[in-house]
N, CA, C and O atoms as a DFTB+ gen file, in Angstrom:
440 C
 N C O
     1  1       0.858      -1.163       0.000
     2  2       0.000       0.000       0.000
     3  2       0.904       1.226       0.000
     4  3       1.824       1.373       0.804
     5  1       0.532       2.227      -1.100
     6  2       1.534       3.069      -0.681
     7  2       1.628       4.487       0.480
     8  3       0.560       5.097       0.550
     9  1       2.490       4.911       1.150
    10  2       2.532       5.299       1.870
    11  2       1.111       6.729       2.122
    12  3       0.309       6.959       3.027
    13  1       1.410       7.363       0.830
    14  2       0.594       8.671       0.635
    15  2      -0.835       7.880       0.754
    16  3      -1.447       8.584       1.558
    17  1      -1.389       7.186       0.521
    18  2      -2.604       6.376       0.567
    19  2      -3.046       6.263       2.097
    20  3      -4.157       6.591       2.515
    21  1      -2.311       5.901       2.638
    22  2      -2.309       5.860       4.139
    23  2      -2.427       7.132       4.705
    24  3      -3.447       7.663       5.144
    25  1      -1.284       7.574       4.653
    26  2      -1.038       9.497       4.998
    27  2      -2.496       9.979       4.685
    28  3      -3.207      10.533       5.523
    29  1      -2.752       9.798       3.801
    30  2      -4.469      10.837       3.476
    31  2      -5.951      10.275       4.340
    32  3      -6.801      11.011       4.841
    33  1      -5.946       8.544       4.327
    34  2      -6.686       8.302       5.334
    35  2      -6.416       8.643       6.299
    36  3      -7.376       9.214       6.816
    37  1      -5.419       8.618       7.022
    38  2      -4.980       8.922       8.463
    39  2      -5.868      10.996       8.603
    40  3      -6.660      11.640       9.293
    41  1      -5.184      11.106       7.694
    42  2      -5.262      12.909       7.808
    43  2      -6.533      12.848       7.567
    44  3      -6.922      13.848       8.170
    45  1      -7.473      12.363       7.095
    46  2      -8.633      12.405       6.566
    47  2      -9.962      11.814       7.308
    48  3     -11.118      12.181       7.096
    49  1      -9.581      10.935       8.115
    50  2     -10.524      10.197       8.707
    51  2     -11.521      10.677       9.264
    52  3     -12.485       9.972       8.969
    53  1     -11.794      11.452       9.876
    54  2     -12.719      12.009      10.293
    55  2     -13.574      12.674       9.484
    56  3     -14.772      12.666       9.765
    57  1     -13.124      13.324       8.402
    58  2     -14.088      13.815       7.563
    59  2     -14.784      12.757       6.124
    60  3     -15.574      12.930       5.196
    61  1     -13.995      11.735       6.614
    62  2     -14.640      10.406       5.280
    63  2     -15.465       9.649       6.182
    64  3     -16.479       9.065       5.798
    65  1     -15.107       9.643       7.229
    66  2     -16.165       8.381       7.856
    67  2     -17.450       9.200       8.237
    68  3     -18.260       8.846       9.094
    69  1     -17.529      10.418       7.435
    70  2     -18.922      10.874       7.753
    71  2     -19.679      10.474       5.824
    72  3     -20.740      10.750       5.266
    73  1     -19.044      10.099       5.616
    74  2     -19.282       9.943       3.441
    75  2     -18.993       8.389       3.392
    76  3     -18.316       7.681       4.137
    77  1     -19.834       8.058       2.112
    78  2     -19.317       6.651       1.600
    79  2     -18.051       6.655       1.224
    80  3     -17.742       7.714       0.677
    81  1     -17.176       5.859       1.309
    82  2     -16.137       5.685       0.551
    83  2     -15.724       4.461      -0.241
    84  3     -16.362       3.409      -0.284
    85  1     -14.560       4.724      -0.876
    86  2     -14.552       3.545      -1.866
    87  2     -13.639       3.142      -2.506
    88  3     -13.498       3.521      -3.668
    89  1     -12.876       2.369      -1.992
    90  2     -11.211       2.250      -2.786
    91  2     -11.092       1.064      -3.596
    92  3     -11.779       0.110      -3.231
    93  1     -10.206       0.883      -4.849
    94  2      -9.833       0.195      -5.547
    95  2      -8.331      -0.132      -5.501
    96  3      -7.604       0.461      -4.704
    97  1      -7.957      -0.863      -6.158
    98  2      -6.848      -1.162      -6.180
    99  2      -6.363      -2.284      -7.900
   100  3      -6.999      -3.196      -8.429
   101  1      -5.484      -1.868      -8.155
   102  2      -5.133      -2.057     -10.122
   103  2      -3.842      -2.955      -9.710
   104  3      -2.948      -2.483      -9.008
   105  1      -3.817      -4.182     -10.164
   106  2      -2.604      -4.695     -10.205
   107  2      -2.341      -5.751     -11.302
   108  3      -3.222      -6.563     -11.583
   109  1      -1.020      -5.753     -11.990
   110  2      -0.720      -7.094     -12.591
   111  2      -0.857      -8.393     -12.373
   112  3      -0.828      -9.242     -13.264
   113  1      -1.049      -8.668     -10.896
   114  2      -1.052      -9.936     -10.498
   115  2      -2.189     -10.372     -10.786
   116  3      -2.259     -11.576     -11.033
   117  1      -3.494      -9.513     -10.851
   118  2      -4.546      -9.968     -11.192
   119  2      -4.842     -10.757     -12.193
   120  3      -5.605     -11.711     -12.344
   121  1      -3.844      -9.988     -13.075
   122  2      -3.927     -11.642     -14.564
   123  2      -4.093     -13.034     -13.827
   124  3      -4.684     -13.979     -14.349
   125  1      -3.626     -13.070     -12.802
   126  2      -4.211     -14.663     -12.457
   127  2      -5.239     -14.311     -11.592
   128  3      -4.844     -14.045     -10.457
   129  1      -6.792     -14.203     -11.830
   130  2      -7.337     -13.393     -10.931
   131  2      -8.135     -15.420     -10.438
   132  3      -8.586     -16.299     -11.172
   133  1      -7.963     -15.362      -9.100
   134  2      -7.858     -16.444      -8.252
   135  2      -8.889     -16.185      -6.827
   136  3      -9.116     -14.996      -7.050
   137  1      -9.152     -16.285      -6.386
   138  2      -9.760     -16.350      -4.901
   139  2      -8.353     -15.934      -4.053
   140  3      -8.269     -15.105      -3.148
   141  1      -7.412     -16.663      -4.556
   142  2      -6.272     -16.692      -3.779
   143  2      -5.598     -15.520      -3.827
   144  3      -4.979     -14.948      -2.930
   145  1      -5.826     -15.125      -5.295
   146  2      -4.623     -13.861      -5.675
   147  2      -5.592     -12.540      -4.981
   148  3      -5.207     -11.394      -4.748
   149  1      -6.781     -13.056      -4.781
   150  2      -7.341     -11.307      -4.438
   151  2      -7.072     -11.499      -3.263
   152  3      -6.860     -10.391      -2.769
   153  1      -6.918     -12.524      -2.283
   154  2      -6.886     -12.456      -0.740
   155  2      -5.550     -11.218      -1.116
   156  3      -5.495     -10.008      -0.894
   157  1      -4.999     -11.760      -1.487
   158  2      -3.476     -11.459      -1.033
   159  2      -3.409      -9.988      -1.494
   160  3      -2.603      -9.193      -1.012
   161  1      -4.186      -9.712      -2.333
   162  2      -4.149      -8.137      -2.853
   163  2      -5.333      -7.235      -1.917
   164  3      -5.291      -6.024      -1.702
   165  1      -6.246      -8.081      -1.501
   166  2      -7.463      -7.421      -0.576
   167  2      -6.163      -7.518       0.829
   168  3      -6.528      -6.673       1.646
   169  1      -5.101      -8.085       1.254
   170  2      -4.392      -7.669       2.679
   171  2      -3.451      -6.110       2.415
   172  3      -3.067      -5.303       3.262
   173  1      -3.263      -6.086       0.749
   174  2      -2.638      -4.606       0.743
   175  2      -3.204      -3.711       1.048
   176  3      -2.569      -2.681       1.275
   177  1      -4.903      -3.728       1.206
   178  2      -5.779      -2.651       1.690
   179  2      -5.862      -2.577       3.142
   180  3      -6.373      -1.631       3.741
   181  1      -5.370      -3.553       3.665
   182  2      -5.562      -3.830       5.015
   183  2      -4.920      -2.273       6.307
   184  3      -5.412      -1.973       7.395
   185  1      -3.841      -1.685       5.654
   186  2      -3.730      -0.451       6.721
   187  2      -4.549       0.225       6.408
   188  3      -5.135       0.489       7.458
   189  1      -5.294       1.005       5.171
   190  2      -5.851       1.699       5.750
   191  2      -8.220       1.458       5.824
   192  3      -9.169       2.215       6.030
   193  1      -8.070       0.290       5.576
   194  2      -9.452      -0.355       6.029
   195  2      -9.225      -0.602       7.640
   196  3     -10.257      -0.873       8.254
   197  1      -7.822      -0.535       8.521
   198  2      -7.653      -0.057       9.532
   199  2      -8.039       1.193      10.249
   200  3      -8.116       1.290      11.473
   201  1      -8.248       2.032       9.486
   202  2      -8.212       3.090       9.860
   203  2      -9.954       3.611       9.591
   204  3     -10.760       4.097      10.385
   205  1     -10.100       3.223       7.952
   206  2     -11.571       3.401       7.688
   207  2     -12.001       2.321       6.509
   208  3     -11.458       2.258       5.406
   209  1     -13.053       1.513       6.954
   210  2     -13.507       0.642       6.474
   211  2     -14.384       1.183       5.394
   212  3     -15.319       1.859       5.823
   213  1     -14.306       1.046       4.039
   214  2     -14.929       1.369       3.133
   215  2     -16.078       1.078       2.619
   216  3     -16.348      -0.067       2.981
   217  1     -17.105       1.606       1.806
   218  2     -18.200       1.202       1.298
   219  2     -18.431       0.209       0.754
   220  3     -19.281      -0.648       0.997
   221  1     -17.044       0.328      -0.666
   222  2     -16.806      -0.697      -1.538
   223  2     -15.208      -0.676      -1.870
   224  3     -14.515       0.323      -1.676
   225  1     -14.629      -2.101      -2.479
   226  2     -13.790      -2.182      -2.774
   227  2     -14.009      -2.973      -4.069
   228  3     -14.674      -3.980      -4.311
   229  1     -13.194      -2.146      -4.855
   230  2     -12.616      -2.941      -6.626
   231  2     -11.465      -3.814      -6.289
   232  3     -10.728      -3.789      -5.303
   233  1     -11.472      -4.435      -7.117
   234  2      -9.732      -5.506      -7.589
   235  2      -9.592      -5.397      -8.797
   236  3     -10.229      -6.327      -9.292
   237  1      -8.999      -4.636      -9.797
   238  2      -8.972      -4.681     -10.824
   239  2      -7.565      -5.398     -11.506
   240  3      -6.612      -5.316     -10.731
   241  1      -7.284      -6.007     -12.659
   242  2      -6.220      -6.111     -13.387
   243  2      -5.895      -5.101     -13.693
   244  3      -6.735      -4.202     -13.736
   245  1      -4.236      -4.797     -14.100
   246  2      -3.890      -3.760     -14.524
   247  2      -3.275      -4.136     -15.559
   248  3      -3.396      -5.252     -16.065
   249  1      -2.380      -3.012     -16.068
   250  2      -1.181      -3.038     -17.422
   251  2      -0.007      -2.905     -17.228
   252  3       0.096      -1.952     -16.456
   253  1       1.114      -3.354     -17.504
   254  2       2.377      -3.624     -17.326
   255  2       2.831      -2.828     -18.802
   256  3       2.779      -3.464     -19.854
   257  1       3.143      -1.821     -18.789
   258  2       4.640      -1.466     -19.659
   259  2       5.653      -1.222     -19.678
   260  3       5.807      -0.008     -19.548
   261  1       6.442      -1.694     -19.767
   262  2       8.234      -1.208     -19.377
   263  2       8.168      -0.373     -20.393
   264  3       8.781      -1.066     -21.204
   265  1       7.854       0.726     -21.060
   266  2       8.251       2.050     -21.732
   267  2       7.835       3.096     -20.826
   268  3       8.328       4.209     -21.010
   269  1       6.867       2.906     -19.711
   270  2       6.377       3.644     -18.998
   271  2       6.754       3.905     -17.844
   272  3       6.494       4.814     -17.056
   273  1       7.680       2.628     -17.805
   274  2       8.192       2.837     -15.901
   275  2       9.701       3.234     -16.078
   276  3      10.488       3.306     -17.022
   277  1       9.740       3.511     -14.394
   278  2      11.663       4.221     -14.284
   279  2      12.150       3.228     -14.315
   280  3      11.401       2.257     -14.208
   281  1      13.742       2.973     -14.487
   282  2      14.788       2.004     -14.539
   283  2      14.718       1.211     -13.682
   284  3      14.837       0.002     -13.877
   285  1      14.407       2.012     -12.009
   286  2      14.222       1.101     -10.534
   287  2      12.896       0.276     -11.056
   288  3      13.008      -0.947     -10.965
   289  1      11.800       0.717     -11.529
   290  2      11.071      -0.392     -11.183
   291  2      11.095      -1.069     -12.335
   292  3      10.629      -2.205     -12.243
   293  1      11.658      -0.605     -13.862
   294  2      11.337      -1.924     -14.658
   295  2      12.834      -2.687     -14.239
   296  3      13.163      -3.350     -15.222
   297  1      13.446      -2.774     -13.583
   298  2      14.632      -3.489     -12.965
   299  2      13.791      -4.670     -12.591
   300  3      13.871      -5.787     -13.101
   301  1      12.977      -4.293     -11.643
   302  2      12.410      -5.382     -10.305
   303  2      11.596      -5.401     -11.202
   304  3      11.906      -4.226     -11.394
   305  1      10.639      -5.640     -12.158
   306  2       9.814      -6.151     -12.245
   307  2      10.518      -7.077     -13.604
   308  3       9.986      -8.163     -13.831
   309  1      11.398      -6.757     -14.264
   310  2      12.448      -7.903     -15.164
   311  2      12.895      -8.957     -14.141
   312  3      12.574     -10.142     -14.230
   313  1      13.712      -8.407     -13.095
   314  2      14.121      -9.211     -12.157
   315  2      13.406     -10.502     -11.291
   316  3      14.004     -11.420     -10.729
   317  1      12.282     -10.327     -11.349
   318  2      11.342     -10.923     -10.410
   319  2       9.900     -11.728     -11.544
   320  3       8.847     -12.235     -11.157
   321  1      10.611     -11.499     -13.509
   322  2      10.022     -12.079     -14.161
   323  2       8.908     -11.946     -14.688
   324  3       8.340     -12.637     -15.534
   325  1       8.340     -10.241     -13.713
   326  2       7.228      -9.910     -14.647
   327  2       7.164      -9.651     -16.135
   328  3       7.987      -8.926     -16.694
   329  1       6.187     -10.245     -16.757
   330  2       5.871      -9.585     -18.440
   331  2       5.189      -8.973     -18.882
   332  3       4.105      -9.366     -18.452
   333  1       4.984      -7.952     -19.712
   334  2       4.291      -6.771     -19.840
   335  2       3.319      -7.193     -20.522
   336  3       3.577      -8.132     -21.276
   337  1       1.891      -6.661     -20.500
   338  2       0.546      -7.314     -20.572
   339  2      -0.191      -6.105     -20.432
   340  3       0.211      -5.109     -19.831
   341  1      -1.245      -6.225     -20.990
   342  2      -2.461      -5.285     -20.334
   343  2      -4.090      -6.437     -20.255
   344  3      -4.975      -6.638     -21.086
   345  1      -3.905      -6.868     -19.107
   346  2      -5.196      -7.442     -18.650
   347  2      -6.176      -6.715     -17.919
   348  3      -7.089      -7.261     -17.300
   349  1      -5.934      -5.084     -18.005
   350  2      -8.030      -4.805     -17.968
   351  2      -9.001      -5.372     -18.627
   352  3      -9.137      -5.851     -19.753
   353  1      -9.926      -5.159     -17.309
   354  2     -11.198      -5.884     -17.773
   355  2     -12.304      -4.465     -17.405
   356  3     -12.777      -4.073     -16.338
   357  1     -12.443      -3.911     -18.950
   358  2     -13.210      -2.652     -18.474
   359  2     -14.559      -2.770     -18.570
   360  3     -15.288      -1.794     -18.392
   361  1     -15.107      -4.180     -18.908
   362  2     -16.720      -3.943     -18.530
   363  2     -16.538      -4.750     -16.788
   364  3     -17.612      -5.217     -16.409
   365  1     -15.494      -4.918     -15.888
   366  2     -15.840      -5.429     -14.494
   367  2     -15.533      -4.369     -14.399
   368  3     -16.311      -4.014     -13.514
   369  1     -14.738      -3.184     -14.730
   370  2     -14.722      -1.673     -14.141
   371  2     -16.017      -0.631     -14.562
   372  3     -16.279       0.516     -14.201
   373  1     -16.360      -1.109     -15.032
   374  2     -17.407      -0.258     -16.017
   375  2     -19.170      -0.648     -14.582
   376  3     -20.007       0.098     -14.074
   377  1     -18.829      -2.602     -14.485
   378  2     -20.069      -2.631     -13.598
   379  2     -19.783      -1.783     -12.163
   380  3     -20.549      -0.943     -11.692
   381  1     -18.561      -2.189     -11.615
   382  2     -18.237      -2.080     -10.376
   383  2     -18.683      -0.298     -10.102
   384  3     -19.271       0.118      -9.104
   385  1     -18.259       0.466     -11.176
   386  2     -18.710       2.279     -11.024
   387  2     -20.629       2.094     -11.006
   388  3     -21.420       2.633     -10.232
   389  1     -20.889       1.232     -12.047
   390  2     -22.380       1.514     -11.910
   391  2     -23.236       0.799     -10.451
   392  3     -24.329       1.180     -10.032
   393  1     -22.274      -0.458      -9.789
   394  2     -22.503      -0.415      -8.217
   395  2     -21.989       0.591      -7.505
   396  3     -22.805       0.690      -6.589
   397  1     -21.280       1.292      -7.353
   398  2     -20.378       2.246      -6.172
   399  2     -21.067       3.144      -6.455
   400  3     -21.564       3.787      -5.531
   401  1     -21.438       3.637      -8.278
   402  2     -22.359       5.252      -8.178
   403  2     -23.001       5.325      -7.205
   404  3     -22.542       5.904      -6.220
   405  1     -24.215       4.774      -7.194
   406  2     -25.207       4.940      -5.827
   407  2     -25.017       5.313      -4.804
   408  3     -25.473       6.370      -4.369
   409  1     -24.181       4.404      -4.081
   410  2     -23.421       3.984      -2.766
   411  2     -22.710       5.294      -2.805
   412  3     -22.991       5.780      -1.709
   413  1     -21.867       6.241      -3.506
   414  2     -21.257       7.369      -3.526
   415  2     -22.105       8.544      -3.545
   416  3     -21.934       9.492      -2.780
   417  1     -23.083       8.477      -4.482
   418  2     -23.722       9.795      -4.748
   419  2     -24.536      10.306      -3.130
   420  3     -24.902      11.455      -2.883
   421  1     -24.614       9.593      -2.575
   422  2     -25.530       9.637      -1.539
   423  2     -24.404      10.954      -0.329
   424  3     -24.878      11.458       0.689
   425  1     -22.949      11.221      -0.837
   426  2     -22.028      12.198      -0.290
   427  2     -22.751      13.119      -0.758
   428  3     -22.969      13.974       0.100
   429  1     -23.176      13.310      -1.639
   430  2     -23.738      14.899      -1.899
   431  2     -25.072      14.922      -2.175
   432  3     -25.568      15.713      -2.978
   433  1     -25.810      13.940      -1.437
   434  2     -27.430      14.683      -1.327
   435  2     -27.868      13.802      -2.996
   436  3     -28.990      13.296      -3.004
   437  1     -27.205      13.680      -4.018
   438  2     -27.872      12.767      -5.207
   439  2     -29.140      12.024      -4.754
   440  3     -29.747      11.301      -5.543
């Protein structure tokens, strides 16, 4: 999870846990999208569903390009055997917004 993600719930908490909220999360690993592989990607949410437990949560696949990343990370991700892919799945992103709309709009009176 990255740090600033945390930092903003933390700083924020009080004024989100009065609103729906709703976090996602985009990863490569999802190409093997598993029961198993989301546990393990639903524990990266785990600090800050510590802090504030959300409305809804996405798991999405993401895209891998090494033309897009810095040297440090297409290093580690050569290193560690990742291959560049784009496995979105934009009608499970496409449903998941038309579940969360609702559940969200309700922050501003919709």
């Amino acid at each position: 999870m990255a740090a600033g993600a945390i930092a903003f719930v933390r700083a924020h908490r009080e004024p989100l846990s009065h609103i729906p909220t709703a976090y996602f999360l985009v990863s490569g690993l999802l190409r093997d999208d598993t029961p198993e592989m989301r546990a393990k990607l639903l524990a990266f949410l785990d600090p800050v569903r510590a802090i504030l437990e959300p409305s809804s949560i996405g798991l999405f696949a993401g895209k891998i390009d090494f033309s897009k990343m810095d040297g440090l990370d297409r290093s580690i991700a050569e290193g560690v055997s990742i291959s560049e892919g784009d496995w979105r799945n934009w009608e499970a992103i496409r449903r998941w917004v038309q579940e969360v709309q609702p559940i969200l709009a309700h922050a501003d009176g919709q």
